[in-house]
C-alpha positions in Angstrom: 3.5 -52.6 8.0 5.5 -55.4 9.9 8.9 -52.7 9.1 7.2 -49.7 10.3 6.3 -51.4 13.8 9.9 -52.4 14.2 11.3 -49.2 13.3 8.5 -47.4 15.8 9.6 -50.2 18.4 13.4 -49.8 18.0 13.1 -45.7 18.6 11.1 -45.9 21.7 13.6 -48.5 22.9 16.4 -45.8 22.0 14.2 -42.9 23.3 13.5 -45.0 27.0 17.6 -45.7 26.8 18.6 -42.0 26.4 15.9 -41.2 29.0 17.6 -43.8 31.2 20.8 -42.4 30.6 19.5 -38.7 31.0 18.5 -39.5 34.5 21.4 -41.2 35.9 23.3 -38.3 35.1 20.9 -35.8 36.4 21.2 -37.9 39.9 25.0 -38.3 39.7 25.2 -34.4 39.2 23.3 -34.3 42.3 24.7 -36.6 44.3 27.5 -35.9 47.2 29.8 -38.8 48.2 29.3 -38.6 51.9 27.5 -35.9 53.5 30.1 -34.7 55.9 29.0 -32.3 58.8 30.8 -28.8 59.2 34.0 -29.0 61.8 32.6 -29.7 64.6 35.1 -30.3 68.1 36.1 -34.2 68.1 35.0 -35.7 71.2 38.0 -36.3 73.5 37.9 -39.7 75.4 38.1 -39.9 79.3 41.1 -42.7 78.8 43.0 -40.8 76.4 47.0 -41.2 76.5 49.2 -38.2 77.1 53.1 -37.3 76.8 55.3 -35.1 76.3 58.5 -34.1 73.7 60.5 -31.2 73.2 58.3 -28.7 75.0 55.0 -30.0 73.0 52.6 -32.2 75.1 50.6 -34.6 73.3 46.9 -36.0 74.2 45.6 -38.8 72.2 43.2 -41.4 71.5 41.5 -43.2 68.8 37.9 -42.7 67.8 36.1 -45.2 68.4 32.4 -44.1 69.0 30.8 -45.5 65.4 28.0 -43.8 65.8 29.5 -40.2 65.9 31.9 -41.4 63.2 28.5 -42.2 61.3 26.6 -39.6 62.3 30.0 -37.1 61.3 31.3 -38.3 58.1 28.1 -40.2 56.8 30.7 -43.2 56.8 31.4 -46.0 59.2 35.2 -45.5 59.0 36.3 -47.9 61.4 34.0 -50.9 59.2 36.3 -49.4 55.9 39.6 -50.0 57.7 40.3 -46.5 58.8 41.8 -45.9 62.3 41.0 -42.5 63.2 43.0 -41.3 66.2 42.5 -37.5 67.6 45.5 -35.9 68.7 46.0 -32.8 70.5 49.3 -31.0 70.8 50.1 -28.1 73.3 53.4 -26.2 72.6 53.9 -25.6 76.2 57.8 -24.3 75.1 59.0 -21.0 74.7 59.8 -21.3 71.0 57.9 -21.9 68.0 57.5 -25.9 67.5 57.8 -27.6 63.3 55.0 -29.4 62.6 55.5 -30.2 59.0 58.3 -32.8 60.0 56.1 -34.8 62.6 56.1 -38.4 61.9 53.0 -39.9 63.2 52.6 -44.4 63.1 50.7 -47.1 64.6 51.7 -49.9 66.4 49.2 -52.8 66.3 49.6 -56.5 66.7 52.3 -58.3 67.0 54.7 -55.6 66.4 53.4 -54.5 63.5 53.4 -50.9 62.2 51.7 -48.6 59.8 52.5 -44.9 58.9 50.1 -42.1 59.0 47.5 -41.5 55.4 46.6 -37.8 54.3 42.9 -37.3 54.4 42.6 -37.4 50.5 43.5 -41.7 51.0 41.8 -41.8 53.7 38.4 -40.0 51.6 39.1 -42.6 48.8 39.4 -45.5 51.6 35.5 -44.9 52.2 34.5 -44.2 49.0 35.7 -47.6 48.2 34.8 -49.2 50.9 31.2 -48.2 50.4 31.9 -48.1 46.5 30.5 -45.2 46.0 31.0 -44.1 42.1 28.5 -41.4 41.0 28.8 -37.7 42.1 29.1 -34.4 41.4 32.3 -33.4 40.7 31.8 -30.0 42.2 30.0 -31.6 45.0 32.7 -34.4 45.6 35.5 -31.6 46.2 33.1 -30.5 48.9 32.9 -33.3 50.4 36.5 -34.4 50.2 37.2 -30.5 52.1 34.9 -31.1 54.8 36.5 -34.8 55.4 39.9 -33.3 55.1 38.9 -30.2 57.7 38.9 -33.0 61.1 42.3 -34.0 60.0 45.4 -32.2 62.7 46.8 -29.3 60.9 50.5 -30.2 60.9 51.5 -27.9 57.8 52.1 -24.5 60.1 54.1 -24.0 63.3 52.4 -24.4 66.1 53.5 -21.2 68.5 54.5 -20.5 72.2 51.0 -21.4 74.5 49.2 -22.7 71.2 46.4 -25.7 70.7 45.6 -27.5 68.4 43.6 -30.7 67.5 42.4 -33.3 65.0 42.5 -36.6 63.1 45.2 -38.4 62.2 44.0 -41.3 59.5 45.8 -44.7 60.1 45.0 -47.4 57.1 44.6 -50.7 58.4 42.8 -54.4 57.6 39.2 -54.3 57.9 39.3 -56.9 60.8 42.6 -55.2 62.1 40.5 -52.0 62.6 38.6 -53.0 64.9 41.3 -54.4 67.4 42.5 -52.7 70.9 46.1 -52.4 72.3 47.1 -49.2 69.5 50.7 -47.3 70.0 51.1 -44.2 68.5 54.4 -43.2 67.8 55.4 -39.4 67.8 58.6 -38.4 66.2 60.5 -35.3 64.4 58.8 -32.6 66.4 61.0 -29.8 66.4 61.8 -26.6 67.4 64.7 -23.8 67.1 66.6 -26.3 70.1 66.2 -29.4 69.2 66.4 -30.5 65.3 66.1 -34.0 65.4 63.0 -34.3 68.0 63.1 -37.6 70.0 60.3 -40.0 69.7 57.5 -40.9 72.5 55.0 -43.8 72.2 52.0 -43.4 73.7 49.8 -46.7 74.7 45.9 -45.5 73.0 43.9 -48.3 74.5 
C-alpha cells in the first residue's frame, strides 16, 4: 500500500514537472525580447551640432529623451550603456558620396574614445542589460530588425541632393552613459574627388 502511494506521488510530481516545463516553453515561444515600434522619424533636438566634409553636411545629436527611447525600443538604452546619437547627412555635392567607409567615434571624458557598434551589439547590449533570456526565435529576429531599422543606413551611396538619417549606437559604461560634453568624430566620407575624406568633430552637448 505504502509503495503504491509513493509511486502515485512520484508521477504526479513528474506529471506537475513536465507541466511546468510545458508552460515555460509555451510562454518563451510567445514571448518577443523588446517590443520595438515600427520606424518611426527620430526626434531631432533644437541644440543639435552641425558641420560639414567633402560636400556632405552633417547634423547631430545624441538621444537623450528616456522616455521616447522607452516608449520606442521597450528598453531604457541610455540605463544599458548605450549612447544613441542621431545623425543626419545631406550630400549637398555634385557627385555621389561612399558611405560604407565612414568612421563614426565618441569622444567622452578625459580624452577618451570609443568607436561606433552595429545594431546587432547594440540589440544584445539590452538584452543583457535587462537579461532577458526566453523568446521566440522567430519573434527575436523581429525584434532584432525593427531595433536595427533606426540605425543610419551607411551601406549605399548616398546621391547628389539626398537625406538621410538615423542612429548610430556608441557602447559606453553604465555611469559613462549618462554624462554630457560628447564629440563625435566623422571620418572617411568620400566621394569620386576626394578618397581619403578629412575628419570633422562635432561638439553634441
Amino acid at each position: 500500500m505504502l509503495f503504491n502511494e509513493h509511486s502515485q506521488t512520484e508521477r504526479t510530481r513528474r506529471q506537475a514537472f513536465l507541466l511546468g516545463l510545458l508552460l515555460v516553453a509555451a510562454i518563451a515561444s510567445s514571448c518577443k525580447p523588446f517590443n520595438v515600434r515600427p520606424r518611426i522619424e527620430v526626434p531631432r533636438a533644437e541644440n543639435e551640432a552641425r558641420a560639414e566634409s567633402n560636400g556632405v553636411v552633417i547634423n547631430a545629436s545624441v538621444v537623450r529623451n528616456e522616455d521616447w527611447l522607452t516608449d520606442t525600443f521597450d528598453a531604457n538604452l541610455i540605463l544599458a550603456g548605450i549612447v544613441p546619437v542621431r545623425v543626419e547627412l545631406k550630400n549637398a555635392g555634385q557627385k555621389p558620396i561612399e558611405l560604407n567607409k565612414a568612421k563614426f567615434e565618441l569622444k567622452f571624458g578625459s580624452g577618451r574614445s570609443v568607436g561606433s557598434v552595429n545594431p546587432d551589439r547594440a540589440f544584445k547590449r539590452a538584452l543583457a542589460y535587462y537579461d532577458v533570456s526566453a523568446w521566440s526565435k522567430a519573434l527575436y529576429k523581429e525584434s532584432r530588425a525593427d531595433f536595427a531599422s533606426y540605425s543610419l543606413d551607411t551601406k549605399s551611396p548616398a546621391a547628389p541632393g539626398e537625406s538621410r538619417q538615423g542612429l548610430i549606437y556608441f557602447l559606453l559604461p553604465a555611469e559613462s552613459a549618462r554624462l554630457s560634453g560628447f564629440t563625435l568624430v566623422v571620418s572617411k566620407l568620400t566621394n569620386a574627388d576626394a578618397r581619403g575624406g578629412e575628419r570633422v568633430e562635432l561638439k553634441l552637448d
